[in-house]
DRENDO-1510 file (C-alpha; in Angstrom, 1 decimal, always signed):
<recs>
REC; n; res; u; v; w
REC; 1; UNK; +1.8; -13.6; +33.6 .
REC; 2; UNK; +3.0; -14.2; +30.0 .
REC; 3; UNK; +2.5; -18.1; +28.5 .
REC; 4; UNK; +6.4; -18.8; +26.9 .
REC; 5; UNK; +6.9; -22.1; +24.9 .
REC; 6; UNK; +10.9; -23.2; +24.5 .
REC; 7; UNK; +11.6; -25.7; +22.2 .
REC; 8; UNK; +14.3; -27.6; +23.1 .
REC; 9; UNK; +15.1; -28.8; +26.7 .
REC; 10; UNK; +18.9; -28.7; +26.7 .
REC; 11; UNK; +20.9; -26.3; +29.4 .
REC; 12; UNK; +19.7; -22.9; +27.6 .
REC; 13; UNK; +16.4; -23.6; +27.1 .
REC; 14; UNK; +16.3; -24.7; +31.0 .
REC; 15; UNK; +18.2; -21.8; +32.1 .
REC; 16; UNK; +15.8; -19.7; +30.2 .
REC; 17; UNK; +12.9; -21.4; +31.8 .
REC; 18; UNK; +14.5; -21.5; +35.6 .
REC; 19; UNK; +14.6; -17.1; +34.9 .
REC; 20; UNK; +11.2; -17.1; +33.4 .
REC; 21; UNK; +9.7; -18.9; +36.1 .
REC; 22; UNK; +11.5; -17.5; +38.5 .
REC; 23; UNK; +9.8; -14.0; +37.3 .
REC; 24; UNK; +6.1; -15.2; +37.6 .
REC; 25; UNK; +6.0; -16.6; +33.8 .
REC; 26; UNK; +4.3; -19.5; +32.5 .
REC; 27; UNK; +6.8; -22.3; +30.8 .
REC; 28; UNK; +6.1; -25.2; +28.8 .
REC; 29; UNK; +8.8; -27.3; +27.7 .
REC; 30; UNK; +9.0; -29.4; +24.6 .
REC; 31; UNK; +11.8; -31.5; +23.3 .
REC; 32; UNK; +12.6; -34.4; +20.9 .
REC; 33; UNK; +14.7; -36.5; +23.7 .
REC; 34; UNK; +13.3; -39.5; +25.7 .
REC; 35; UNK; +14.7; -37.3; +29.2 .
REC; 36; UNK; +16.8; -34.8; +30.4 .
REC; 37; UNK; +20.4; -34.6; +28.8 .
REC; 38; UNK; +21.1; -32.9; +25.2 .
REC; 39; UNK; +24.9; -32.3; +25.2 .
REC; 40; UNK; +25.0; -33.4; +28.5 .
REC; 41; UNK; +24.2; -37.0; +27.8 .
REC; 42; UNK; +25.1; -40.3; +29.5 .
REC; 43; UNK; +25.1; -43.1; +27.8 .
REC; 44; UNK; +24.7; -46.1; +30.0 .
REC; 45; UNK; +25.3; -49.7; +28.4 .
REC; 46; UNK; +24.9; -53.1; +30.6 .
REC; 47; UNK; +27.9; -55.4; +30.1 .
REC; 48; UNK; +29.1; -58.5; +31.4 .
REC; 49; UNK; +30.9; -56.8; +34.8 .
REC; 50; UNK; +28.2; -54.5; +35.6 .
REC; 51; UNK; +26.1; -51.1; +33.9 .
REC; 52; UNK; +29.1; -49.1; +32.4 .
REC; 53; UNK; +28.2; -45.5; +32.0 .
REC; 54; UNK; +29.7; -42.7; +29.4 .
REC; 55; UNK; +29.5; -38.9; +29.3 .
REC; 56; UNK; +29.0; -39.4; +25.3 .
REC; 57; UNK; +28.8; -35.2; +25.1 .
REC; 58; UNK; +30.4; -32.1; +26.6 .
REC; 59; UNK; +32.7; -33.9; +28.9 .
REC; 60; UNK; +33.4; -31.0; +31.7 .
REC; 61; UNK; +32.2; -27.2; +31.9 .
REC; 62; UNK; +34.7; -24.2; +32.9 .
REC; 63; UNK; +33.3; -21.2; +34.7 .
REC; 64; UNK; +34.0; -17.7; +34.1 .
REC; 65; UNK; +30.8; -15.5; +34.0 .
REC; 66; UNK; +30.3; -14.1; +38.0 .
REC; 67; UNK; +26.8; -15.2; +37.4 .
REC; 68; UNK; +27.2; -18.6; +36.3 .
REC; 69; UNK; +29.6; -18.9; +39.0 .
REC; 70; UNK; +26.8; -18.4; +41.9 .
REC; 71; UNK; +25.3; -21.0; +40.1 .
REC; 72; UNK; +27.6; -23.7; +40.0 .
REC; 73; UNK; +27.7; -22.7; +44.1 .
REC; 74; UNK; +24.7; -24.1; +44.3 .
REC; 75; UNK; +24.7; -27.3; +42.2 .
REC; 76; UNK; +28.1; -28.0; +44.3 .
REC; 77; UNK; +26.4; -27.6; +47.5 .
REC; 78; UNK; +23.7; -29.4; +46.2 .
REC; 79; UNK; +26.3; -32.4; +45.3 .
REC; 80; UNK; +25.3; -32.9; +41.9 .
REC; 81; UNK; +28.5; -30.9; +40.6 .
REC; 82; UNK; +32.4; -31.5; +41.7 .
REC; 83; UNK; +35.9; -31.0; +40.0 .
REC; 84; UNK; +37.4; -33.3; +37.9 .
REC; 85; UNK; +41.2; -32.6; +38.5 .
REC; 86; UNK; +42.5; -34.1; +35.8 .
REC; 87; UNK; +40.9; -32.7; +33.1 .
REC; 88; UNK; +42.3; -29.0; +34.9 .
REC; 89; UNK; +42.1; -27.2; +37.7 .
REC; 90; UNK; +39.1; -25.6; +36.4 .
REC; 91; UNK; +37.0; -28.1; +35.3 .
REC; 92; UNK; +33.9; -29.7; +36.4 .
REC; 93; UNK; +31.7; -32.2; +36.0 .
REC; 94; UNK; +28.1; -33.4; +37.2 .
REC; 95; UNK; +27.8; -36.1; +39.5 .
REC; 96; UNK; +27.1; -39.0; +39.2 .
REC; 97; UNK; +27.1; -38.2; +35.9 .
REC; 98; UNK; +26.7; -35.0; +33.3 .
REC; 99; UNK; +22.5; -35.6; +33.4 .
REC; 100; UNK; +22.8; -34.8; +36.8 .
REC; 101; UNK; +22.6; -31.0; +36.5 .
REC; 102; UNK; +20.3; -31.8; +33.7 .
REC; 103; UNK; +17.9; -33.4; +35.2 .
REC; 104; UNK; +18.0; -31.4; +38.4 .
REC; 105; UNK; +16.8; -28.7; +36.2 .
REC; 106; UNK; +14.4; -30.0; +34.3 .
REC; 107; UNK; +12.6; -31.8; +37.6 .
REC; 108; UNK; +11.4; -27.9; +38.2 .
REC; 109; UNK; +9.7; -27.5; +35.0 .
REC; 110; UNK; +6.9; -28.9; +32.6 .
REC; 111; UNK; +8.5; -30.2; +30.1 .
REC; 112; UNK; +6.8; -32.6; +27.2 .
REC; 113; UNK; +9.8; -35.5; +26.1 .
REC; 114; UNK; +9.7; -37.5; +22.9 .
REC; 115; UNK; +7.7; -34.8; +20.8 .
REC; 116; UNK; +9.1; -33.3; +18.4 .
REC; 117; UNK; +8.0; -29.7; +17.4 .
REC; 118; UNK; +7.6; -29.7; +13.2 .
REC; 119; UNK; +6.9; -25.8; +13.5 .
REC; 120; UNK; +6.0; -23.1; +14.8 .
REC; 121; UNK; +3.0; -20.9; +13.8 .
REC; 122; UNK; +1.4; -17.4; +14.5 .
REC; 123; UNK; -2.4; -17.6; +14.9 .
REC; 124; UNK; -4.3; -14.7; +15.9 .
REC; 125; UNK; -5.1; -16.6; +19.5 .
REC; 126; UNK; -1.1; -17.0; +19.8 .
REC; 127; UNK; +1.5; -18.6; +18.7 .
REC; 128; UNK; +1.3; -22.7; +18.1 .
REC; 129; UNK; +4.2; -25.4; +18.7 .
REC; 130; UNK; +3.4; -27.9; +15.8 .
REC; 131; UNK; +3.9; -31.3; +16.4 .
REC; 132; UNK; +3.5; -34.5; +14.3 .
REC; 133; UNK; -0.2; -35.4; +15.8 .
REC; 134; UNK; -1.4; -32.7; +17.5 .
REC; 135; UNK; -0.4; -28.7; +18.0 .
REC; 136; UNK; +0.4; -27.4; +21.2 .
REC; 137; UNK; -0.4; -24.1; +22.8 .
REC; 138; UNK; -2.0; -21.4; +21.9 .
REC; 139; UNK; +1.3; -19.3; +23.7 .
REC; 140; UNK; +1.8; -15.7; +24.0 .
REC; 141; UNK; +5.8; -16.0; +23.0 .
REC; 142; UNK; +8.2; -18.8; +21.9 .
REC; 143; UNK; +11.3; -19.7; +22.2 .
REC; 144; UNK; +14.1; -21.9; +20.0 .
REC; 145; UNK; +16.6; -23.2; +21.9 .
REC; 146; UNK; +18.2; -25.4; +20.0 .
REC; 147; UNK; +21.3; -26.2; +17.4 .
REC; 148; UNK; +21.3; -23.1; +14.5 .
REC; 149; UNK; +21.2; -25.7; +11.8 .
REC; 150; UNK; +17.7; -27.1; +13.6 .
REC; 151; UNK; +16.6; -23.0; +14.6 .
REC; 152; UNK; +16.7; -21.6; +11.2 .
REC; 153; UNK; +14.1; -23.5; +9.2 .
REC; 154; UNK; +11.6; -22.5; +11.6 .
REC; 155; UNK; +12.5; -18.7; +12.5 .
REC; 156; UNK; +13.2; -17.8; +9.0 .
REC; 157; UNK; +9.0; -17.8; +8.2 .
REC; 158; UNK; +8.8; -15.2; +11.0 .
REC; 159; UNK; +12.0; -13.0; +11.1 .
REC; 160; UNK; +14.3; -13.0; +8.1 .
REC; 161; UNK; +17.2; -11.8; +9.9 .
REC; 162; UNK; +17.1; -13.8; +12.9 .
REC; 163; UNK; +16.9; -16.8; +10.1 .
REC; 164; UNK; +20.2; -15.6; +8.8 .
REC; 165; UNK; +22.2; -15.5; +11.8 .
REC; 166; UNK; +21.1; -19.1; +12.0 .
REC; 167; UNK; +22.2; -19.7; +8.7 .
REC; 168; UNK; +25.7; -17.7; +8.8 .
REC; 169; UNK; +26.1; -20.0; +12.0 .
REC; 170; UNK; +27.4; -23.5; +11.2 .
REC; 171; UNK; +28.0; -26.4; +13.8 .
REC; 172; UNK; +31.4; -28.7; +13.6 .
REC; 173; UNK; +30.2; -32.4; +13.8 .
REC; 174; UNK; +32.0; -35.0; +16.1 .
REC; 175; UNK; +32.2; -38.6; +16.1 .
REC; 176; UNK; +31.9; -40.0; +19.8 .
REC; 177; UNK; +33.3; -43.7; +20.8 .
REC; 178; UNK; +32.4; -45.7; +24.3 .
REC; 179; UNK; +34.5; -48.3; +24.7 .
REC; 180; UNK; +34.3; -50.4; +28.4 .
REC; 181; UNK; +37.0; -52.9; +29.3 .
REC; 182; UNK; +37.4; -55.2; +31.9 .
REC; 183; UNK; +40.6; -53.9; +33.5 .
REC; 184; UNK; +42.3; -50.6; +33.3 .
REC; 185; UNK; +44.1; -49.7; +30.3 .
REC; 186; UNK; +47.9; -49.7; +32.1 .
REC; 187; UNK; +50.4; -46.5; +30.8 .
REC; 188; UNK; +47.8; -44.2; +29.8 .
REC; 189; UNK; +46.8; -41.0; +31.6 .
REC; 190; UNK; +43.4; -40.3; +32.4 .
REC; 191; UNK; +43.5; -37.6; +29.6 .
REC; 192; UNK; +44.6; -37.9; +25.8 .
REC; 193; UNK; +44.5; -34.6; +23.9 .
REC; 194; UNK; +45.2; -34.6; +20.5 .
REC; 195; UNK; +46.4; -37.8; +19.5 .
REC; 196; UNK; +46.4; -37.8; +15.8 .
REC; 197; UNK; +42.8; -37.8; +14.9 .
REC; 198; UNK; +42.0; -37.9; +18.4 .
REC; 199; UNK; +40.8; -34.3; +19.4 .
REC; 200; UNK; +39.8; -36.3; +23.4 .
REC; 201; UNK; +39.7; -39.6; +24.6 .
REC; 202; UNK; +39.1; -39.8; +28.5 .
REC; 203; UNK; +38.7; -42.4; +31.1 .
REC; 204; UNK; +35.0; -41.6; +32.0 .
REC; 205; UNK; +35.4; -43.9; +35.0 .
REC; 206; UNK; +38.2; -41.1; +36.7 .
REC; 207; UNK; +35.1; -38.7; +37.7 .
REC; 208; UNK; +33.9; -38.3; +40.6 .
REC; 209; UNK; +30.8; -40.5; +41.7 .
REC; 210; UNK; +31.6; -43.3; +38.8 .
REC; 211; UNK; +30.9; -46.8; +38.9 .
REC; 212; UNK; +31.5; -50.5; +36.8 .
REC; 213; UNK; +34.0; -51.1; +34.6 .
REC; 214; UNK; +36.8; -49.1; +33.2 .
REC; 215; UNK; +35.3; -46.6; +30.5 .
REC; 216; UNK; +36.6; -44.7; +28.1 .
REC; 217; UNK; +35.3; -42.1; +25.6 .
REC; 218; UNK; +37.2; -40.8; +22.7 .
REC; 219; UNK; +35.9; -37.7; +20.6 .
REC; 220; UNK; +37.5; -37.3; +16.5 .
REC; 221; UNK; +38.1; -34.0; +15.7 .
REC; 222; UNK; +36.2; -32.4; +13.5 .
REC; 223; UNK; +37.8; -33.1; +10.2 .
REC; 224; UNK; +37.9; -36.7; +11.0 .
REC; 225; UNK; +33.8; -36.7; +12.3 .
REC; 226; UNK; +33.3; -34.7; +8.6 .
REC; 227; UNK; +34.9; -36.9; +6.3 .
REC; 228; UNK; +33.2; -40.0; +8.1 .
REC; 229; UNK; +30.1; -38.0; +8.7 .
REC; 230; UNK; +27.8; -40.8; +7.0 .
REC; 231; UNK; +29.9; -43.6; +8.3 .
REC; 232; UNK; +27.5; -46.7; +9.6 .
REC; 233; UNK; +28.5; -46.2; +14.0 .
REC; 234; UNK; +29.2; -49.8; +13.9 .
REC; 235; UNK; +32.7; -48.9; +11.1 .
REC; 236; UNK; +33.1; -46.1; +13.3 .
REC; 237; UNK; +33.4; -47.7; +16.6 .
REC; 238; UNK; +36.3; -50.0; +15.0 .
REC; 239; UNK; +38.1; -47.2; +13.7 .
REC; 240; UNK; +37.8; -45.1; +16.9 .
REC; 241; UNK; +39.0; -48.1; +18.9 .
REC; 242; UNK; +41.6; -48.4; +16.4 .
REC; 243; UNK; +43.0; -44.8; +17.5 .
REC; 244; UNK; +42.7; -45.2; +20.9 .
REC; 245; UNK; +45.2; -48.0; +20.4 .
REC; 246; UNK; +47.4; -46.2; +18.9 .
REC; 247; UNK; +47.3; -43.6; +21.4 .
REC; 248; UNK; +47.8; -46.4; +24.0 .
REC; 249; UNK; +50.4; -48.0; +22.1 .
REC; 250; UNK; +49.4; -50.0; +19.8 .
REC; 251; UNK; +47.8; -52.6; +22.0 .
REC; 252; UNK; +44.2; -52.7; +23.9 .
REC; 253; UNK; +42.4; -55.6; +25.5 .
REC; 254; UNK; +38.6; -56.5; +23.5 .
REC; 255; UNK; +36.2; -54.2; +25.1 .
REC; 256; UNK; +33.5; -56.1; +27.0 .
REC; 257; UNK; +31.2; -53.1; +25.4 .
REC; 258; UNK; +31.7; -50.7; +22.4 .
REC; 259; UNK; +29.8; -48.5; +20.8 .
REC; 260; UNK; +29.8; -44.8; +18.5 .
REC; 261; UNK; +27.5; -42.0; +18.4 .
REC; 262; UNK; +27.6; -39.1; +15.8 .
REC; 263; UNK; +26.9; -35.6; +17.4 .
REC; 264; UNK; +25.6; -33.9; +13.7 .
REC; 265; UNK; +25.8; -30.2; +15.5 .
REC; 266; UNK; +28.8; -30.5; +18.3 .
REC; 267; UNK; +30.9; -27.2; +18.4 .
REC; 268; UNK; +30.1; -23.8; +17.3 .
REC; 269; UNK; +32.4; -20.6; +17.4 .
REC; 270; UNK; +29.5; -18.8; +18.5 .
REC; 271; UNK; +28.3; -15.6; +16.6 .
REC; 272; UNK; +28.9; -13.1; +19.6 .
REC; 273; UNK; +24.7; -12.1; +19.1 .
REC; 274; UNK; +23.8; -13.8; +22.8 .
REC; 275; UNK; +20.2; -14.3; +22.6 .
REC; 276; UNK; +17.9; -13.7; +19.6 .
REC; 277; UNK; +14.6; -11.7; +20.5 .
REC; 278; UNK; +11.8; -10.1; +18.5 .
REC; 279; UNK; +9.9; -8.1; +21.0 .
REC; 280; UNK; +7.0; -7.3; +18.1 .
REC; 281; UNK; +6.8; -10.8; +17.4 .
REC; 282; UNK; +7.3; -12.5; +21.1 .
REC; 283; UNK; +9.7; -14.9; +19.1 .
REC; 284; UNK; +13.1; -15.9; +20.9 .
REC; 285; UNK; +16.6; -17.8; +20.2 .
REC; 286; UNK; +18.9; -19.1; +22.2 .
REC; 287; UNK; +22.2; -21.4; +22.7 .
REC; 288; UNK; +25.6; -21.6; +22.8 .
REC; 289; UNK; +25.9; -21.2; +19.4 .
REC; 290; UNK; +25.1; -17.5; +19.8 .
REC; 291; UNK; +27.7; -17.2; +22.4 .
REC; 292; UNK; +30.4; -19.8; +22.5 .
REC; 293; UNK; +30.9; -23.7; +22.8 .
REC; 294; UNK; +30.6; -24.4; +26.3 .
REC; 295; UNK; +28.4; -25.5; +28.5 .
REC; 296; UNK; +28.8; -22.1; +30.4 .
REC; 297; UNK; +27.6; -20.3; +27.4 .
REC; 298; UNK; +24.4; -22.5; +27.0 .
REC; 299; UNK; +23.3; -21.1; +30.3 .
REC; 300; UNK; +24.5; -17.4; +30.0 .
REC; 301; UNK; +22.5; -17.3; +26.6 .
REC; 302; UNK; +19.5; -19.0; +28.4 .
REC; 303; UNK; +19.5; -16.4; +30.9 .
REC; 304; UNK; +20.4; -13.0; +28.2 .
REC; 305; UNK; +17.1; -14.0; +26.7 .
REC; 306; UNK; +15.4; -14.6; +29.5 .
REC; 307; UNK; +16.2; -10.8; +30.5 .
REC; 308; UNK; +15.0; -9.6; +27.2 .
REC; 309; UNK; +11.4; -11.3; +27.4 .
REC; 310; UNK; +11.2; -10.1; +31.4 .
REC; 311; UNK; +11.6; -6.7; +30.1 .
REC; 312; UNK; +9.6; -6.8; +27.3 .
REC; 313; UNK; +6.6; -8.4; +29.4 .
REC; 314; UNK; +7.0; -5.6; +32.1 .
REC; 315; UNK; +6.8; -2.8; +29.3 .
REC; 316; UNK; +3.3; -5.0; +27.9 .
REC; 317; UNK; +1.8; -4.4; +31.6 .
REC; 318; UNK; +2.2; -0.8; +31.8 .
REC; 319; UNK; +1.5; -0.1; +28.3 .
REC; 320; UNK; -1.4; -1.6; +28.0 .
REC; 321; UNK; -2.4; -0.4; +24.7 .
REC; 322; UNK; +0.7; -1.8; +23.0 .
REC; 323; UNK; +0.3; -5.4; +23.3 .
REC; 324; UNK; +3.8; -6.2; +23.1 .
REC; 325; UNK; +3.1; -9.9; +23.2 .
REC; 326; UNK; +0.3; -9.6; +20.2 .
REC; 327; UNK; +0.4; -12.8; +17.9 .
REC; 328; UNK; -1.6; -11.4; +15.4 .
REC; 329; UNK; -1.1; -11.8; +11.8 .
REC; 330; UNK; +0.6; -8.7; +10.0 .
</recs>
């Protein structure tokens, strides 16, 4: 049994882990959030007609990978996944909200919220998570899953190129608004695409499983986000609000609740790599940023690695003198 670390507790570091454990390994899970979520956040406000809830990050997930697929068959039967029609006839969402799958996930695992990992370091004992108080571990392999931008300061001290893929791969940001009013907005669709500078707005409240008020989230796209990257939320909440009424019209009642948050990494074309893996090293990378930006591609990464550490720990037990998983210093 091999001891993995993953940074990050987002969908591909959980897929990862569900493969890992799945094959006899060891997981520990550390990551920065207060719970399960990532990308797949809800944001849940109290108002004046009741808790309004927003799915702040991806807002659906397609499926096209066989494997993924299976999966989703079993987070449908499980009820915490349905379609959401009017996004496509392919879409999905989790219910009763995105955290749903999330959390479902996580609940199988170990994983340590609210720490943040500083670095990671190579000791001769094994490899060390380094957090702000304390270092965790020692761990015979570790894994990033996380944004490139947040990947490459800490892989580039142990593998140069795998720190320049994460360097060459550079995330779009996007500016998120929740807005929750105390009727439904009349003449608009339960879908805005491209509205100006409106690459999504959506009435979150059109899902399956929702409750409370109506809710709406609108996403800028990406050149908008940019350009008011350092924008206070509060200025950016009233500008988003602004556009949605436009969209609508011109006209929108106050919203009982409003709110913006900035999602610094959001999109990704993905550099076409998969999963990162050092077998000499026992040092991993994964996300959707090596694949693709969606949700599907989170997991599939999750899992590509996953298959690369399985292997390399099988070739470790039957050659025993080549310790693949040797953290000692070169």
């Amino acid at each position: 049994m091999t001891r993995f670390a993953i940074i990050g507790a987002g969908i591909a570091g959980l897929s990862c882990a569900d493969k890992l454990k799945s094959a006899g390994h060891s997981v520990a899970l550390f990551d920065k959030g207060r719970g399960p979520g990532g990308r797949m956040s809800t944001r849940r406000m109290a108002t004046s007609l009741g808790e309004a809830a927003f799915d702040h990050g991806a807002q659906y997930f397609t499926v096209r990978d066989p494997a993924f697929k299976r999966q989703l068959g079993i987070w449908a039967n499980l009820g915490i996944a349905a379609p959401w029609p009017a996004a496509g006839t392919d879409a999905w969402v989790g219910v009763p909200r995105m955290t749903a799958i999330i959390s479902h996930m996580a609940a199988d695992h170990e994983v340590a919220w609210e720490h943040i990992v500083t670095g990671i370091v190579r000791r001769t004992e094994g490899w060390l998570a380094r957090g702000k108080e304390t270092d965790h571990g020692p761990f015979d392999a570790i894994i990033l899953a996380m944004p490139a931008e947040q990947a490459a300061p800490l892989v580039s001290l142990h593998d140069f190129t795998m720190g320049r893929v994460a360097l060459a791969a550079r995330s779009q940001p996007c500016w998120t608004g929740m807005f929750a009013f105390a009727e439904p907005l009349s003449g608009m669709s339960a879908i805005v695409r491209n509205a100006g500078d409106i690459a999504w707005a959506a009435r979150n409240s059109s899902k399956l499983g929702r409750t409370g008020p109506e809710a709406w989230v609108v996403q800028a796209n990406a050149a908008w986000s940019q350009e008011h990257l350092e924008d206070s939320p509060e200025r950016v909440a009233k500008l988003l609000l602004e556009m949605l009424a436009m969209a609508a019209g011109g006209h929108l009642p106050k919203p009982v609740a409003e709110v913006a948050h900035r999602w610094r990494f959001a999109l990704s074309a993905g550099t076409g790599d998969g999963a990162l893996w050092n077998p000499a090293l026992a040092l991993g990378v994964c996300g959707d940023w090596l694949l693709g930006p969606r949700v599907e591609c989170a997991w599939l990464s999750g899992q590509m690695l996953a298959a690369h550490c399985i292997k390399a720990a099988r070739l470790a037990e039957r050659l025993v003198d080549v310790p693949i998983f040797s953290c000692r210093p070169d």
